[in-house]
C-alpha positions as CSV (number, residue, x, y, z in Angstrom):
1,X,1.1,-7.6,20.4
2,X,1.7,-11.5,21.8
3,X,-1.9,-12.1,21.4
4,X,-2.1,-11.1,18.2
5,X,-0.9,-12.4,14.8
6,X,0.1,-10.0,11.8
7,X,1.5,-11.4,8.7
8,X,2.8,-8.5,5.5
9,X,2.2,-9.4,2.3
10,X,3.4,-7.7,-0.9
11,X,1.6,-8.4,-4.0
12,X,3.9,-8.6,-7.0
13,X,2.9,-9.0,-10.8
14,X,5.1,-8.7,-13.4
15,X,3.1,-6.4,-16.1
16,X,2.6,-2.8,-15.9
17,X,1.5,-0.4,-17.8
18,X,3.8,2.6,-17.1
19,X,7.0,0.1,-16.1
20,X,6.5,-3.3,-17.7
21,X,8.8,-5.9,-15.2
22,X,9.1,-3.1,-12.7
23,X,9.0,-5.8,-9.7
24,X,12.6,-7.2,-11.2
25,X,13.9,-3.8,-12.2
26,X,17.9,-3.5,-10.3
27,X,17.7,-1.1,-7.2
28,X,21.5,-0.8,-6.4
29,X,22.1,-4.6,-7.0
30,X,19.1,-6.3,-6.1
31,X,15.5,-6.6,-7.7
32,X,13.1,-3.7,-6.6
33,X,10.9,-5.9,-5.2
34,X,13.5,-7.4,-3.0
35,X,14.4,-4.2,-1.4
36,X,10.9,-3.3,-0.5
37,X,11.2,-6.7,1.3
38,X,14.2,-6.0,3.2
39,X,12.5,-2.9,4.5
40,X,9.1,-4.8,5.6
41,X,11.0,-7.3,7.6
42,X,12.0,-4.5,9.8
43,X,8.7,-3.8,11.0
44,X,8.6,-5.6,14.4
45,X,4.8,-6.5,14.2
46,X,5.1,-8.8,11.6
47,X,5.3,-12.7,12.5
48,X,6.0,-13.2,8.6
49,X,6.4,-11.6,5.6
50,X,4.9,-13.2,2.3
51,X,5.6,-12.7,-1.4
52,X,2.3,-13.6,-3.7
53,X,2.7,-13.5,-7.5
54,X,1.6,-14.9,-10.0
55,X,5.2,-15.0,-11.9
56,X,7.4,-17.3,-12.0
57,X,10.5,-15.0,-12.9
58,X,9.1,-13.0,-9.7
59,X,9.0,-16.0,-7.5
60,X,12.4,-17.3,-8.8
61,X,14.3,-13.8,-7.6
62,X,12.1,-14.1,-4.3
63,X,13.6,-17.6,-3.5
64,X,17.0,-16.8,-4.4
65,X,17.0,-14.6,-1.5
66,X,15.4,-16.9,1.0
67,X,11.9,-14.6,0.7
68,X,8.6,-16.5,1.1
69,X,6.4,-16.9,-2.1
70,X,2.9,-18.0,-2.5
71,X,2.2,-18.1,-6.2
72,X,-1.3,-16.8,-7.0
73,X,-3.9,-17.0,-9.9
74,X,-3.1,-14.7,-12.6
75,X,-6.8,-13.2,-13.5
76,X,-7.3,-11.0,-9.9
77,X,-8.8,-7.8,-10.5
78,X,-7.0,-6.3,-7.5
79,X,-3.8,-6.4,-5.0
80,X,-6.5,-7.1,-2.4
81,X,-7.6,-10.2,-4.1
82,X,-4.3,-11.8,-5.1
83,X,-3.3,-11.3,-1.1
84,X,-6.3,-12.8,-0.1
85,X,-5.5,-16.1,-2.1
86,X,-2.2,-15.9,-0.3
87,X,-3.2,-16.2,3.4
88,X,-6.5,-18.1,2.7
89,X,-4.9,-21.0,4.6
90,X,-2.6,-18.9,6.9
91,X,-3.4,-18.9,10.6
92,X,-3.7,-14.8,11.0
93,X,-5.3,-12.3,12.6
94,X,-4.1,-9.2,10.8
95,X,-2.9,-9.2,7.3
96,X,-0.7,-5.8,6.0
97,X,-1.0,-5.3,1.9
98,X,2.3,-3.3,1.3
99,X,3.0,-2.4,-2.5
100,X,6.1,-4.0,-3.9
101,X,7.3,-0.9,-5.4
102,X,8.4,0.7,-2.1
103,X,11.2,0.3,-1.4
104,X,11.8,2.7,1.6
105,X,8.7,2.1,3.1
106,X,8.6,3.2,6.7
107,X,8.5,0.3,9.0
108,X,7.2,1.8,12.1
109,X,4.4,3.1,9.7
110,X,3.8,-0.3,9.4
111,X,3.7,-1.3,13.0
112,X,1.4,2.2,13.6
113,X,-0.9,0.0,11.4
114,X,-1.1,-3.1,13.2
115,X,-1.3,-1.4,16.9
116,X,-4.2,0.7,15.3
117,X,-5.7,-2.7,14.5
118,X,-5.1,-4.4,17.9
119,X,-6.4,-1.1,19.9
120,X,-9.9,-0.7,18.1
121,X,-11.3,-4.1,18.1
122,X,-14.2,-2.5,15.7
123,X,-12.2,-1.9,12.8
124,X,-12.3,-3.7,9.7
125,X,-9.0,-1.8,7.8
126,X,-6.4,0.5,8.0
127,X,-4.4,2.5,5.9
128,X,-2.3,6.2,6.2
129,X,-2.2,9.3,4.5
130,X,0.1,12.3,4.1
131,X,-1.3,16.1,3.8
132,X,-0.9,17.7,0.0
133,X,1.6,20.4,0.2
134,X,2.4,20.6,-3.8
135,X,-0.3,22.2,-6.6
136,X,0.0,19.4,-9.0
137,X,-0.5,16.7,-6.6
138,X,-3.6,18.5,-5.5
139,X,-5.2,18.3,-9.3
140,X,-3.6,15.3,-10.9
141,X,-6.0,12.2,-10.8
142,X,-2.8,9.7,-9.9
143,X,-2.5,10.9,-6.7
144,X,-5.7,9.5,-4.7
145,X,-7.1,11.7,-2.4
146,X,-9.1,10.6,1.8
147,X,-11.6,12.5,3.2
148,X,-11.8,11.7,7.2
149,X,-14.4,12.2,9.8
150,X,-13.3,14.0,13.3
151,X,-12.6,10.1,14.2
152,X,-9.8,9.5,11.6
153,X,-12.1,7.3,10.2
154,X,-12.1,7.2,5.9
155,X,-15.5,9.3,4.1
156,X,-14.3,8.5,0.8
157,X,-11.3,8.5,-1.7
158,X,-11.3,9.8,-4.9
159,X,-9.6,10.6,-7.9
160,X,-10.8,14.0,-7.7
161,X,-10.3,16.9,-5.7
162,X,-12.2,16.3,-2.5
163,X,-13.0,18.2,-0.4
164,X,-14.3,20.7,-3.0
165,X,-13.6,24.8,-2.3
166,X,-16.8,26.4,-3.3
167,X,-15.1,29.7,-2.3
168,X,-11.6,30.0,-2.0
169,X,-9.0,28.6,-4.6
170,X,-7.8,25.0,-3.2
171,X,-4.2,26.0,-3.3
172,X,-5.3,28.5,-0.2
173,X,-5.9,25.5,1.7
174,X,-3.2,23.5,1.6
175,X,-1.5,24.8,4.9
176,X,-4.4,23.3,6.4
177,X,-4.1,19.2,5.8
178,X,-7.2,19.8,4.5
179,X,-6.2,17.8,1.5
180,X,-4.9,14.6,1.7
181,X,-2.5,12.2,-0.1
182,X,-4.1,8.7,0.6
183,X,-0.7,6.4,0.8
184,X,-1.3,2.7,-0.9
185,X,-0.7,0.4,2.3
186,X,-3.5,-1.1,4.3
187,X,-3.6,-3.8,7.2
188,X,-7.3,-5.7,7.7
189,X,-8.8,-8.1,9.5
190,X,-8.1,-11.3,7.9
191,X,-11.7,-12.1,8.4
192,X,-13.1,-9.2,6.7
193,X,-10.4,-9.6,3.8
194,X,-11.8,-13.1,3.2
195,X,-15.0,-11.4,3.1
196,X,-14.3,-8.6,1.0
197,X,-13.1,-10.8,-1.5
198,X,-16.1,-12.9,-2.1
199,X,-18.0,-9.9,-3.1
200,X,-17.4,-8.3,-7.0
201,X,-16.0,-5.3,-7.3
202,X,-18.3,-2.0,-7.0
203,X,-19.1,0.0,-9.6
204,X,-17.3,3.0,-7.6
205,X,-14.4,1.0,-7.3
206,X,-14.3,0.0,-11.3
207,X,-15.3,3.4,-11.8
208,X,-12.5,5.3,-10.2
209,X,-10.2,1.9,-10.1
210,X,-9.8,2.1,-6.6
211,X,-9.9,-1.1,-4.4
212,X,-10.7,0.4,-1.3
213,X,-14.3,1.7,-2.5
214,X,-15.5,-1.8,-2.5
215,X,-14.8,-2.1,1.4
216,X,-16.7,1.4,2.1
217,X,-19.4,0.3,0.2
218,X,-19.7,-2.8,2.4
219,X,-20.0,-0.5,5.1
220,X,-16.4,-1.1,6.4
221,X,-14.8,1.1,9.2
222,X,-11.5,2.2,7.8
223,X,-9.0,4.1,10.0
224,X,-6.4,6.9,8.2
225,X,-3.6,7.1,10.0
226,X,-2.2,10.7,9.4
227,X,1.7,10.5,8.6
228,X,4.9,12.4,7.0
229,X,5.4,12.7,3.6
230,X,7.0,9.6,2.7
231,X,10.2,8.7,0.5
232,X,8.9,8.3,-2.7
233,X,7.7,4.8,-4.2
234,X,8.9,3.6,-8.0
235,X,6.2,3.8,-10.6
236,X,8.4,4.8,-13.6
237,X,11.7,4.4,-15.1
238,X,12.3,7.9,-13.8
239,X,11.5,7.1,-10.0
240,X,13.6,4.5,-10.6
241,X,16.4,6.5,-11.4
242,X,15.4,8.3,-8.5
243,X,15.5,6.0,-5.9
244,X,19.0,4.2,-6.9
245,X,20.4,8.0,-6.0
246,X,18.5,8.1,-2.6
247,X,19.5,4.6,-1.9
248,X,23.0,5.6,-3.1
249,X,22.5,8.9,-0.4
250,X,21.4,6.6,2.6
251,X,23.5,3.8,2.2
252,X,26.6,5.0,0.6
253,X,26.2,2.0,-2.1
254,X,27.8,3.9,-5.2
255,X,26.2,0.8,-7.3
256,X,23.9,3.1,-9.5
């Protein structure tokens, strides 16, 4: 990996929808956001490990804990875009777009990523998926699906249920990693992120508001990388409840 330079960056905002200041929510006595950091910097492949926000609270609980933050424009329609801002001028080869709402994300995951990237010189993106073992993940529209050719390379991701059973009930299947869970991390090119930013989102992409459309309708090669199902990531005040008792259970921290 000497040749090669990879940089993570975690795009944090502080509005949502389903958890407004989620990014500054208390895992076990530091901000969510903060934790998920702690667990990227133990991914080996990574020169650096960047913060871009476009929040000042966000930035202010970054610094406190000697994190680097690159404060971004607040009207990006997309992670991708907001990361892209943030390593416009940074000298890097690969860039890794890790969501700042997980916390126990894998880091050798993360390294699988960048090695996939330095062994196919052709590839524009990665990202990882985990098969669909539960009914209502298989049917509920928050849980993105990947469709892969016998490369590992991404068809599609949808919403929907892909690939459709004409004939069998779906549930059938699922012994089969037929159906897949597409997981929300992705490394690229730095080159081809630049690029993939100058164009407007696609109408599949603003139709099923899904980043990653945009890139396949450029034409990009994007490798899945096939993985375990992985600790869950924090998207309400429920998962956050949740995660503060797994931390608790790894770590022994009783702070709840």
């Amino acid at each position: 990996m000497t040749d090669f330079k990879a940089v993570g960056v975690i795009p944090a905002r502080y509005g949502s929808t389903r958890f407004p200041a989620k990014m500054l929510a208390d895992l076990c006595g530091k901000p969510l956001v903060v934790r998920t950091v702690e667990r990227v910097r133990q991914a080996r492949s990574l020169s650096d490990v960047l913060l871009a926000t476009d929040d000042e609270r966000i930035a202010e609980a970054a610094r406190a804990e000697n994190i680097s933050v690159v404060l971004t424009r607040a009207d990006h329609p997309s992670g991708t875009d907001r990361i892209a801002e943030a390593v416009s001028g940074i000298d890097a080869d690969i860039v890794v777009n890790i969501q700042g709402d997980e916390p126990f994300m894998d880091a050798a995951l993360i390294d699988a990523l960048v090695e996939r990237m330095i062994a196919e010189p052709g590839l524009e993106m990665a990202t990882a998926a985990t098969p669909i073992r539960d009914i209502t993940e298989l049917h509920a529209a928050s849980v993105v699906k990947v469709v892969c050719s016998n490369s590992g390379h991404a068809l599609y991701f949808s919403r929907s249920l892909i690939p459709f059973a004409r004939d069998v009930s779906p549930e059938t299947l699922l012994d089969q990693n037929l159906y897949l869970r597409h997981l929300g991390i992705y490394s690229y090119r730095r080159d081809f992120l630049l690029k993939l930013v100058s164009h407007p989102p696609h109408p599949l992409e603003e139709t099923e508001k899904l980043e990653q459309l945009r890139a396949l309708a450029l034409g990009a090669k994007i490798a899945v990388l096939i993985t375990d199902q992985p600790a869950p990531g924090v998207d309400t005040p429920e998962d956050l409840t949740a995660a503060r008792k797994f931390y608790q259970a790894r770590t022994g921290d009783n702070r709840l």
